[in-house]
C-alpha positions as CSV (number, residue, x, y, z in Angstrom):
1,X,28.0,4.2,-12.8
2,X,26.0,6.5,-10.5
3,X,25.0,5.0,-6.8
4,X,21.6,5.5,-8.3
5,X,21.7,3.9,-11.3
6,X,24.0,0.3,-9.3
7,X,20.5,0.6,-6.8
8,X,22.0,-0.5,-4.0
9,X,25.7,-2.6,-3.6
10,X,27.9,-2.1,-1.5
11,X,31.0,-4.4,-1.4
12,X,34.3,-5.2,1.0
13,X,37.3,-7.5,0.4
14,X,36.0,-10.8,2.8
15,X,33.1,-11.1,0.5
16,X,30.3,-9.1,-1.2
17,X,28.0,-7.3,1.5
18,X,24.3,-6.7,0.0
19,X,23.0,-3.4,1.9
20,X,19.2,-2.7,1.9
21,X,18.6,-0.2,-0.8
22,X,16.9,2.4,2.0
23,X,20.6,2.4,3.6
24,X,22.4,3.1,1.1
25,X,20.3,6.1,0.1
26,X,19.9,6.9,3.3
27,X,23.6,7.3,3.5
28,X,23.6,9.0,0.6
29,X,21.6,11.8,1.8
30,X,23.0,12.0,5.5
31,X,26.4,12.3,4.0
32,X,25.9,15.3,2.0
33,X,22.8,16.9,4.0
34,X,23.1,18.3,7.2
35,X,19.3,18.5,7.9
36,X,17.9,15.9,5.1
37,X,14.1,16.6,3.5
38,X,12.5,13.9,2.0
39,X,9.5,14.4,-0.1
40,X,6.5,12.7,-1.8
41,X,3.5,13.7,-2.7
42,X,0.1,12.7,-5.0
43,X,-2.6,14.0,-7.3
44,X,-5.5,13.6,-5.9
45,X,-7.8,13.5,-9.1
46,X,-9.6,10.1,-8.3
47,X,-9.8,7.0,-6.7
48,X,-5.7,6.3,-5.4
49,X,-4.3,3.0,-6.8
50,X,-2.7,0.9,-4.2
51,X,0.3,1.5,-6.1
52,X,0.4,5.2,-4.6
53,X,1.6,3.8,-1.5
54,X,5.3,2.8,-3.0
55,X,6.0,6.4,-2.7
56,X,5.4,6.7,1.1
57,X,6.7,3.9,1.8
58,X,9.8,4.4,0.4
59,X,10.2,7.7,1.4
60,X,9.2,6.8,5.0
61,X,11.9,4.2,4.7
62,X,14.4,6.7,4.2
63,X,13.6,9.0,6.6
64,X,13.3,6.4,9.4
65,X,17.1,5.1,7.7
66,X,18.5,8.6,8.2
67,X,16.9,8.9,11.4
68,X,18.4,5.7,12.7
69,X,21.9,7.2,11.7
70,X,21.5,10.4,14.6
71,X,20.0,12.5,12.1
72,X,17.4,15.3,12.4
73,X,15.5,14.4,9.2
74,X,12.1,15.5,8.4
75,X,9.3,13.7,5.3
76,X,7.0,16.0,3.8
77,X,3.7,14.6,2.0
78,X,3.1,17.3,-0.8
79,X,-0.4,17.1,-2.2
80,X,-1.3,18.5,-5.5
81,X,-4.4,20.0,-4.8
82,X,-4.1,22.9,-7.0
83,X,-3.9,20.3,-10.1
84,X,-6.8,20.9,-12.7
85,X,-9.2,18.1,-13.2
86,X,-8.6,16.5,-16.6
87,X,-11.9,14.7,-17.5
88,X,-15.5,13.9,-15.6
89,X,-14.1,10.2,-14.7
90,X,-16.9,7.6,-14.9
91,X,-16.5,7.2,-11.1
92,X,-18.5,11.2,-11.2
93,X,-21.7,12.6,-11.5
94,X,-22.7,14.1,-15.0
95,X,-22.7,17.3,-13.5
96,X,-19.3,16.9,-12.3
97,X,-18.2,17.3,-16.5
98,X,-18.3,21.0,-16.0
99,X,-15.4,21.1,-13.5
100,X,-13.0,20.5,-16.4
101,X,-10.2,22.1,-16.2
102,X,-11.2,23.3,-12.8
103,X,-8.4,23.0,-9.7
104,X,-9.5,20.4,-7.5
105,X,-9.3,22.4,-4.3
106,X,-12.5,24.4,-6.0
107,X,-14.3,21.7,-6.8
108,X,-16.8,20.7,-4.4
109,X,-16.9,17.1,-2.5
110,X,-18.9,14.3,-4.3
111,X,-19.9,13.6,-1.0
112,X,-20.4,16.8,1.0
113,X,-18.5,15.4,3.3
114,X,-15.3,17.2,2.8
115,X,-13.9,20.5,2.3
116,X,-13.5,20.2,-1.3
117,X,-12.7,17.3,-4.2
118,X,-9.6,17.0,-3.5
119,X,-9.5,16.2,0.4
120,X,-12.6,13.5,-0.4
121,X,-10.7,11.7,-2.9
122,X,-7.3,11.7,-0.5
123,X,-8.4,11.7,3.2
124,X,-9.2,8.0,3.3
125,X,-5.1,7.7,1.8
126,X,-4.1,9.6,4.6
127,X,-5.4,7.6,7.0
128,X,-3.8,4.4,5.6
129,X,-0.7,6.3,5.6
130,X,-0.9,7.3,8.6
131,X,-2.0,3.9,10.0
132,X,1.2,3.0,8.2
133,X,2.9,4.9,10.6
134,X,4.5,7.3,8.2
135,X,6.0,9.9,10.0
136,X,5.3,13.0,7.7
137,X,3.9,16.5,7.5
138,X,1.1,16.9,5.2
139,X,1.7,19.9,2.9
140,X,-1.7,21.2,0.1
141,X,0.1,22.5,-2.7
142,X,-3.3,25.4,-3.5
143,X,-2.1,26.6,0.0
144,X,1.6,27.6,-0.5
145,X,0.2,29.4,-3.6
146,X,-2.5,31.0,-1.7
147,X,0.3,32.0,0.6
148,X,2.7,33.2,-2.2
149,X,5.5,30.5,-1.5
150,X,5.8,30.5,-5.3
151,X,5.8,34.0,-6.3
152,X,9.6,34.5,-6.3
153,X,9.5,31.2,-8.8
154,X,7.2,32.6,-10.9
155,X,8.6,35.6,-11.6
156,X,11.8,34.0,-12.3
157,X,10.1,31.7,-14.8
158,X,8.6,35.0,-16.6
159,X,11.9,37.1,-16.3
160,X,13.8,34.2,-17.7
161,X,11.1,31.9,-20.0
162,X,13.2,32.0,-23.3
163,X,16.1,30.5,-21.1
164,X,13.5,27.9,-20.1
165,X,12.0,27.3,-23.3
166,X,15.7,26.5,-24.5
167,X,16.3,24.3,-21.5
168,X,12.9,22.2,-22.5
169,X,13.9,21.6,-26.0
170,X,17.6,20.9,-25.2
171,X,16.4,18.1,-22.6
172,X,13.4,16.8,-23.8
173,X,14.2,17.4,-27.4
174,X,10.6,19.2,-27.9
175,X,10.0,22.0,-29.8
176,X,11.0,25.5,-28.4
177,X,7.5,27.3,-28.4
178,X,7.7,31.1,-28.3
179,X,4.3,30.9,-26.6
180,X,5.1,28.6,-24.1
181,X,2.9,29.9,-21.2
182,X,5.2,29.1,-17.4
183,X,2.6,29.8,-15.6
184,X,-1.3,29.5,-16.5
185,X,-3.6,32.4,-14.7
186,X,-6.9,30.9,-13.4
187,X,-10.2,32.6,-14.7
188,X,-12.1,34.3,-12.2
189,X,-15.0,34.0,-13.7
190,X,-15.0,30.8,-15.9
191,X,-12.8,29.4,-12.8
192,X,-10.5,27.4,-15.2
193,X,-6.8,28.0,-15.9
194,X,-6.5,30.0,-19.5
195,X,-2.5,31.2,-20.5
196,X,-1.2,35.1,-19.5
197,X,-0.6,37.6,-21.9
198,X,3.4,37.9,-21.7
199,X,3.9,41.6,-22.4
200,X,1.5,42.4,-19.7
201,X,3.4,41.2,-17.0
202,X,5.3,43.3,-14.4
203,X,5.5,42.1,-10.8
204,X,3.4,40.7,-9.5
205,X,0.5,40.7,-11.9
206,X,-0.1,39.1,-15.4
207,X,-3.2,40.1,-17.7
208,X,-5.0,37.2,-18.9
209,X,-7.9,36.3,-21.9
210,X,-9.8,33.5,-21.3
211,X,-11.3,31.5,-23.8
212,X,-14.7,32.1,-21.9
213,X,-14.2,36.0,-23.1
214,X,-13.2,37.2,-19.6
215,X,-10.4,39.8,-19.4
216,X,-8.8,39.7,-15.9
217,X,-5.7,40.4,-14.0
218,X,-4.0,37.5,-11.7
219,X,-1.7,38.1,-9.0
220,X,1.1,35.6,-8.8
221,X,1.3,35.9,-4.8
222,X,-1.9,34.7,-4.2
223,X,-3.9,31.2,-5.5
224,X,-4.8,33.1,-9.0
225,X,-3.0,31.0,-11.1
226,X,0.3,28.0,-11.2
227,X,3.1,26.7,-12.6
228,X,3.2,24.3,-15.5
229,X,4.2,20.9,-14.0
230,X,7.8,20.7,-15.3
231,X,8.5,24.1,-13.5
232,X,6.2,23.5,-10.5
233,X,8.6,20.7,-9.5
234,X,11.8,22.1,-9.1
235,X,9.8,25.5,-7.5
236,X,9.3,22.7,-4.7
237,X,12.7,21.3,-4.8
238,X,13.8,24.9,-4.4
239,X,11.1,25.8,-1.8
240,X,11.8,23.4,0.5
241,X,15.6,22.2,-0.1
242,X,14.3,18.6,-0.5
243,X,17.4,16.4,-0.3
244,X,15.7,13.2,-1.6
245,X,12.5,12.1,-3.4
246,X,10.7,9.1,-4.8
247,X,8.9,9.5,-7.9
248,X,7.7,7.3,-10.5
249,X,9.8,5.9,-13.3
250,X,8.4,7.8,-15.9
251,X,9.6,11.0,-14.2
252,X,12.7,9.4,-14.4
253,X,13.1,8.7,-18.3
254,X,15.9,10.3,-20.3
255,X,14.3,14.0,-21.2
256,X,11.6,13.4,-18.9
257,X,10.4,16.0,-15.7
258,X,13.0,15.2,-14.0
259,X,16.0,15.8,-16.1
260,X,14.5,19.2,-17.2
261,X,13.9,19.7,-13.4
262,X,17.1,19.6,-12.3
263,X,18.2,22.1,-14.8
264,X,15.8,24.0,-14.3
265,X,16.6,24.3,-10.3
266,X,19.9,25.2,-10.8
267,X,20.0,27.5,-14.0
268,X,17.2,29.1,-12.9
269,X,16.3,28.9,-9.6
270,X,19.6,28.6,-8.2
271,X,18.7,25.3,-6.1
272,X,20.2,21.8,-6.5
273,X,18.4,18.8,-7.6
274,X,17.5,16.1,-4.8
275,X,18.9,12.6,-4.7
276,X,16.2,10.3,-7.3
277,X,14.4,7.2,-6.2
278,X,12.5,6.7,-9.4
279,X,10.9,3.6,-8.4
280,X,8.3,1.1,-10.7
281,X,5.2,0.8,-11.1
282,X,3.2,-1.9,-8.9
283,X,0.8,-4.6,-10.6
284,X,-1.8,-6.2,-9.9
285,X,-2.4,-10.1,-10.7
286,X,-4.7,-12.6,-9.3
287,X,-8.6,-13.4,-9.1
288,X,-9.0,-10.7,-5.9
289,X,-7.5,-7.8,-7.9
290,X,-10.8,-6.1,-8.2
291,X,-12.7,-4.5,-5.1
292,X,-16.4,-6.5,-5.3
293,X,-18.7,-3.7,-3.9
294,X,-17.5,-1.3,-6.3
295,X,-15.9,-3.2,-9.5
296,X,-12.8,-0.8,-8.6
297,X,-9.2,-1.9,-9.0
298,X,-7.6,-2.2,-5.1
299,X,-7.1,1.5,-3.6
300,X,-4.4,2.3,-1.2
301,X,-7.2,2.3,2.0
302,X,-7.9,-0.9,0.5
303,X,-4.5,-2.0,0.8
304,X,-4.2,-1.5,4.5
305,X,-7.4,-2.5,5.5
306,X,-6.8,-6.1,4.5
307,X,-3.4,-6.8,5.1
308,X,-1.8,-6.0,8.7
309,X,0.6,-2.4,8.4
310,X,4.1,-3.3,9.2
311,X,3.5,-6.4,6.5
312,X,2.3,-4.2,3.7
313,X,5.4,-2.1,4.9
314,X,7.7,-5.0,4.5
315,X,5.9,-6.1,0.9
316,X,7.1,-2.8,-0.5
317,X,10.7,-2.9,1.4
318,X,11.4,-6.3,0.6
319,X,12.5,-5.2,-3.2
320,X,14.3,-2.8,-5.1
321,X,12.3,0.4,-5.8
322,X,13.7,-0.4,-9.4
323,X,11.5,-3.4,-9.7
324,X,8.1,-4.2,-10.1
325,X,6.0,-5.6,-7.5
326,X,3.4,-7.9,-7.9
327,X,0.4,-6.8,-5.9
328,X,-2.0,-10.3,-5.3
329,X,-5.1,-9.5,-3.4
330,X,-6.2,-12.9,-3.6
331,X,-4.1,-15.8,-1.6
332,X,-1.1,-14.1,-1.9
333,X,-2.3,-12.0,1.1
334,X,-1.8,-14.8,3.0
335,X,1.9,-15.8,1.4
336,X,3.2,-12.4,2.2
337,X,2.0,-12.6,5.6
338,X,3.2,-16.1,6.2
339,X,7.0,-14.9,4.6
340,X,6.7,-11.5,7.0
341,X,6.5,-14.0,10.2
342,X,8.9,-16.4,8.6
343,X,11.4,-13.1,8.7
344,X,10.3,-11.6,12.0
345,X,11.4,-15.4,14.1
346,X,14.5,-15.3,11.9
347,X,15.1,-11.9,12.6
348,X,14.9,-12.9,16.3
349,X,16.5,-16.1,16.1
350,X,19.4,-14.7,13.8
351,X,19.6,-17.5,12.2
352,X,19.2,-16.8,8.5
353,X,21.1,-17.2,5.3
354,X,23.2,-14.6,3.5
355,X,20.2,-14.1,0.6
356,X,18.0,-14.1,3.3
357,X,19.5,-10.2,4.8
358,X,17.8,-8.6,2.8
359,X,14.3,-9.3,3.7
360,X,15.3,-9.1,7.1
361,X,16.7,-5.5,6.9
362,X,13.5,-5.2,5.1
363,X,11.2,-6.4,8.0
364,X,13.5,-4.2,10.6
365,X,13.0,-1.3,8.5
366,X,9.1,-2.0,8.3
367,X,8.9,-1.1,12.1
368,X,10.2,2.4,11.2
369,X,12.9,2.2,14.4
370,X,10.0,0.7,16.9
371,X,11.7,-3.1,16.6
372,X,9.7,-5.3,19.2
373,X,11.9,-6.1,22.1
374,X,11.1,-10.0,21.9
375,X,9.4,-11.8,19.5
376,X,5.4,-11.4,18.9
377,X,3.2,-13.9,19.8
378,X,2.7,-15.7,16.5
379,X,-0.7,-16.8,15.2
380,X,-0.5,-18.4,11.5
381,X,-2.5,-16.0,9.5
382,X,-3.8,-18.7,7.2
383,X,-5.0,-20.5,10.9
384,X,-6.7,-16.7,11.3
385,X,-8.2,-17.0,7.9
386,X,-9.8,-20.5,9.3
387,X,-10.9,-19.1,12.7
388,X,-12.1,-15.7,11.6
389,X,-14.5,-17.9,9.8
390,X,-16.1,-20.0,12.8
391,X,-16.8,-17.1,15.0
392,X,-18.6,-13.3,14.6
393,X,-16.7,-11.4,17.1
394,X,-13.3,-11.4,18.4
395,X,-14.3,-12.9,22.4
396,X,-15.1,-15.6,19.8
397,X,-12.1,-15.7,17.8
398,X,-9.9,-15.6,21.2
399,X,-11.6,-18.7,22.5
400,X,-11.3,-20.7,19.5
401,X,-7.6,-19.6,19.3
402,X,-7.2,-20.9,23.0
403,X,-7.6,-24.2,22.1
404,X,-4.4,-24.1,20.0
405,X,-2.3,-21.7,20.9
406,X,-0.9,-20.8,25.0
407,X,-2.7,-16.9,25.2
408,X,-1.8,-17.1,29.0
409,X,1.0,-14.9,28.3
410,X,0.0,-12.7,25.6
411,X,0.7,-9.4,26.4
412,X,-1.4,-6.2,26.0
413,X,0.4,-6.0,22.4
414,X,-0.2,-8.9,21.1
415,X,-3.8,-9.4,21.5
416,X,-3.7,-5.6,19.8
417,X,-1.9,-7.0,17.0
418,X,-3.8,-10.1,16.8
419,X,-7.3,-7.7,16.8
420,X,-5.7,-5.8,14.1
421,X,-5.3,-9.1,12.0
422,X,-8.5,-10.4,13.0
423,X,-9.8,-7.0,11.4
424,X,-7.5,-7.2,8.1
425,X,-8.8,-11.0,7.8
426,X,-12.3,-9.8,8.1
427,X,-12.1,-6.9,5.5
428,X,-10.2,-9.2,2.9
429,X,-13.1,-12.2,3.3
430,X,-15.9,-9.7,2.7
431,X,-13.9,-7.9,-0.4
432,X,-11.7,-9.8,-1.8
433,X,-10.6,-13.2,-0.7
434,X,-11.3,-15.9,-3.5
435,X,-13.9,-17.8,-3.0
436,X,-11.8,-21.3,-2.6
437,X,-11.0,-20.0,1.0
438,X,-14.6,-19.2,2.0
439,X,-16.6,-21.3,4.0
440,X,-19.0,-21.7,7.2
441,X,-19.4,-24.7,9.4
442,X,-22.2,-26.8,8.7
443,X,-24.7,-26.8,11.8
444,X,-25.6,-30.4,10.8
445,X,-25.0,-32.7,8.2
446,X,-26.2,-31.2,4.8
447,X,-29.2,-32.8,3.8
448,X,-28.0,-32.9,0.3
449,X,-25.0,-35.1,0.8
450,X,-26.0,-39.2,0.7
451,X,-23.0,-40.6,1.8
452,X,-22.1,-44.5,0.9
453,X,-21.6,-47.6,3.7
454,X,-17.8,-47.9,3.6
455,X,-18.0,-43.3,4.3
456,X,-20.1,-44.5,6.7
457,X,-17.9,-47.3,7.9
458,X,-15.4,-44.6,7.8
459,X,-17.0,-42.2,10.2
460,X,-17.8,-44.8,12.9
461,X,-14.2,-45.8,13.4
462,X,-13.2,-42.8,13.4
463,X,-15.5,-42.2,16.5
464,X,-14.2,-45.2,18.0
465,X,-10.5,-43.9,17.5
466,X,-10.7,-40.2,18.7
467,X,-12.7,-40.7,21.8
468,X,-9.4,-41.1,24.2
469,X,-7.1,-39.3,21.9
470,X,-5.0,-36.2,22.9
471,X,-6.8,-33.3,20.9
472,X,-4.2,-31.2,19.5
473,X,-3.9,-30.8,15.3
474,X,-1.1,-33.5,15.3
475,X,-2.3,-35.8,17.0
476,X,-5.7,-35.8,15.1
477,X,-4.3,-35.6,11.6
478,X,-2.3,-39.0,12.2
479,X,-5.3,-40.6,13.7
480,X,-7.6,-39.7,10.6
481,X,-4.7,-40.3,7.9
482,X,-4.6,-44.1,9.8
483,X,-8.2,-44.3,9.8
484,X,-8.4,-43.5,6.4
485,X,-5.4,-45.5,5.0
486,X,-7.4,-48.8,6.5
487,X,-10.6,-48.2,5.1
488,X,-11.5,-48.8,1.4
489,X,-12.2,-45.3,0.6
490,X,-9.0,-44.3,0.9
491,X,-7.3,-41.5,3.2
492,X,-7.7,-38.6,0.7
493,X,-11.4,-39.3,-0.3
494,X,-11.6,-39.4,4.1
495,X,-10.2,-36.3,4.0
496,X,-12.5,-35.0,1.4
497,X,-15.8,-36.5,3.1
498,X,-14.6,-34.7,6.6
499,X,-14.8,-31.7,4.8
500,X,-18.2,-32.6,3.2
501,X,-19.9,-33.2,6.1
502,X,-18.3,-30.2,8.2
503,X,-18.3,-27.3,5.7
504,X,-20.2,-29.0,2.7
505,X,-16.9,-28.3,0.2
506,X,-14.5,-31.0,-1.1
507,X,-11.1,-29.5,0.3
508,X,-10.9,-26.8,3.6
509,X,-8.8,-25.2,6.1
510,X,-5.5,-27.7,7.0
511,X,-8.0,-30.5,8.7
512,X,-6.0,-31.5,11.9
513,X,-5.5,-27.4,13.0
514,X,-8.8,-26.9,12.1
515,X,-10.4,-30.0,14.1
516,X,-8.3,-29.3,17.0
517,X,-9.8,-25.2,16.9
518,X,-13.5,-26.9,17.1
519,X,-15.3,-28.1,19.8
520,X,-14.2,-32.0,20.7
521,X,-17.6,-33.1,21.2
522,X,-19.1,-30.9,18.7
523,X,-16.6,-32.8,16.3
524,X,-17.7,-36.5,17.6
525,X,-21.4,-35.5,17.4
526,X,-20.9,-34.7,13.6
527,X,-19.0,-37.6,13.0
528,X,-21.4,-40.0,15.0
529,X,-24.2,-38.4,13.4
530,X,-22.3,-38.6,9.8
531,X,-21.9,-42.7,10.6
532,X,-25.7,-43.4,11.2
533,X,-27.4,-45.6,8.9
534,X,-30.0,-43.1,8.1
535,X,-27.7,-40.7,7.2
């Protein structure tokens, strides 16, 4: 069994030791590398599932692995801008149907905005990888053929394409074409990619006839023309020496790129194959899957707008690339960020269990070698959803938070991480947050609610109770439960008519930590007023 097929366990004779996967690649690589290259890279030919970001992430996780072992260790971020566009996606304008077939570096921005197609659908990934904090050089795939980086590839794959064609059907077990076209010349007049006429070749230009009737000549050291995808791959392997990659599982199936790749790089590129992280695909479940301004599924940029950075980091590292991951917009935005702060005090308490080192290797490698000195100044993120709610700027937030929580000695990084949640919070109520969390506070008692004596009964002790108590979330929740456990209605329906007359819903935020974050006499008004006979 391969290291790569086990993904990831590593054993001793005291007991079994589970390793993150990332070190043991990471390993891996720095054992047999003396400079490792990890790559990634993306298609830019629409809107970028939030998916995409697995492959960053992992790579990133690598490369800050191998770095925290001494090593100089570099990430490159290839983007295949040079890819043609396959269809006019509904996402386009009608004109756009004409680009067919057209590379989307030469396609022009939807927006105007950007330099071309390409960079408009990708920029807004690059910045949530960046805000990620993955530490990678950005490389356009149209500009390394525009430079002739692939030149000595492609005339390799000419000089030896029956040896290729053999290699194909051998791996994949398709059928050996005699026309099978390495590399596709682009039309310089239609502007589409059309196949080379073979005889005509002889360094470093091919003839071409396009379909469109144009007879032209490319050069293969300049952007006229590219590699076929199952040869373009291992020309990058080779280009760069990349030690490791990510890629999808797909790539990874027997006979798939992959396989022909890495005979291809050594038979005839003379390169070697990297070490492969095929990884699986991620899915999304849950009612806040879709994006409601735009009916899209959830984009990367998406992603990291409503979810802090180093916890989307640690939703990815927390599992084997091998498996899939769940991806719930909805209220599991709050679970993961509850389990991320349940890992980062365990982390710093180092009291944890055995199954538990995982997911705190996972949350160490999330900080990409930047591990806070002490522990963070904790605020529950589900409190955050609460509070986010009851104020409209962040001054605002900060008071309410004040009332709960000892800010005296926040430091400068806190209160940026707590703005940066504050932010996330935001984005995910406007887009994407399910509607059972939603609410406002009621600036009176809704007109509409006619509530009975003993609710009325209800509310007046209540007043009676909390005047002299201590106002903290414990203190009020026992008070109300006992309240409510005396009166007829019942402690659950008292629960349930707080809410009523505070937010107008039947069920809210957790009542005593959300009490305790209002106003005290705000909260005795409401109730006083919600105990009036007229009421």
């Amino acid at each position: 069994m391969s290291l790569t097929e086990s993904l990831f366990y590593s054993h001793n004779v005291a007991r079994v030791v589970i390793m993150h996967w990332a070190d043991v690649v990471a390993k891996e690589v720095a054992d047999t590398c003396e400079k490792p290259l990890i790559a990634t890279g993306i298609s830019p030919t629409g809107i970028i599932h939030v998916g995409s970001l697995r492959e960053p992430i992992t790579g990133e996780s690598v490369r800050s692995a191998i770095e925290g072992m001494g090593k100089d260790v570099r990430l490159i971020y290839l983007i295949d801008s040079f890819d043609p566009l396959r269809k006019r996606y509904d996402f386009l304008p009608e004109e756009y149907a004409g680009y067919s077939g057209v590379p989307i570096s030469r396609i022009p921005c939807p927006c105007g905005k950007h330099d071309n197609y390409a960079h408009h659908f990708v920029q807004s990934f690059l910045d949530a990888v960046a805000s990620l904090e993955v530490k990678c050089e950005i490389v356009w795939t149209h500009e390394l053929y525009e430079k002739g980086a692939f030149a000595e590839a492609i005339d390799l794959c000419f000089k030896k394409r029956n040896e290729i064609v053999k290699i194909l059907h051998e791996v994949s077990g398709k059928e050996e074409k005699e026309n099978y076209a390495p590399y596709t010349p682009l039309c310089e007049k239609c502007k589409k990619f059309t196949n080379p006429i073979f005889e005509s070749y002889s360094y470093p230009t091919v003839e071409y006839q396009c379909k469109c009737g144009h007879h032209g000549v490319a050069d293969i050291r300049k952007g006229d023309g590219k590699l076929t995808w199952r040869l373009e791959w291992p020309a990058k392997w080779k280009i760069f020496g990349t030690s490791a990659e990510p890629f999808g599982k797909d790539h990874a199936a027997a006979g798939g790129s992959y396989d022909t790749g890495k005979r291809i790089v050594e038979e005839i590129f003379g390169g070697k194959a990297p070490y492969p992280i095929p990884y699986e695909f991620v899915q999304l479940k849950g009612a806040g899957q879709m994006h409601k301004s735009t009916g899209c599924s959830v984009t990367g940029p998406d992603a990291i707008k409503m979810i802090p950075p180093e916890v989307l980091n640690y939703m990815f590292l927390r599992v084997n690339p091998r498996k899939v991951i769940d991806y719930d917009s909805g209220t599991g935005i709050m679970d993961m960020a509850d389990e991320y702060d349940r890992m980062e005090r365990q982390f710093f308490s180092g009291e944890y269990t055995d199954a538990e080192e995982n997911s705190i290797r996972a949350y160490e490698i999330a900080q990409h070698n930047n591990v806070p000195k002490e522990l963070p100044l904790q605020i529950p993120y589900r409190h955050l959803v609460s509070v986010v709610q009851m104020a409209d700027t962040f001054e605002g937030v900060v008071s309410i938070l004040s009332r709960t929580a000892d800010l005296s000695l926040a430091s400068a990084e806190d209160m940026k991480r707590i703005k940066k949640r504050v932010d996330s919070v935001r984005f995910w109520l406007d887009k994407f947050a399910p509607e059972g969390v939603k609410f406002s506070v009621c600036q009176t008692v809704p007109p509409q609610i006619k509530l009975t004596a003993d609710e009325k009964a209800f509310f007046l002790e209540l007043v009676n109770r909390m005047n002299d108590i201590q106002w903290d979330a414990e203190t009020i929740g026992r008070t109300i439960s006992a309240v409510g456990k005396e009166s007829p209605i019942g402690f659950k329906a008292g629960f349930r008519v707080i809410y009523r007359v505070l937010i107008d819903k039947e069920e809210g935020p957790r009542l005593g930590l959300f009490l305790a974050s209002m106003d005290r006499q705000f909260v005795m008004d409401r109730f006083s007023q919600a105990s009036e006979p007229g009421s």
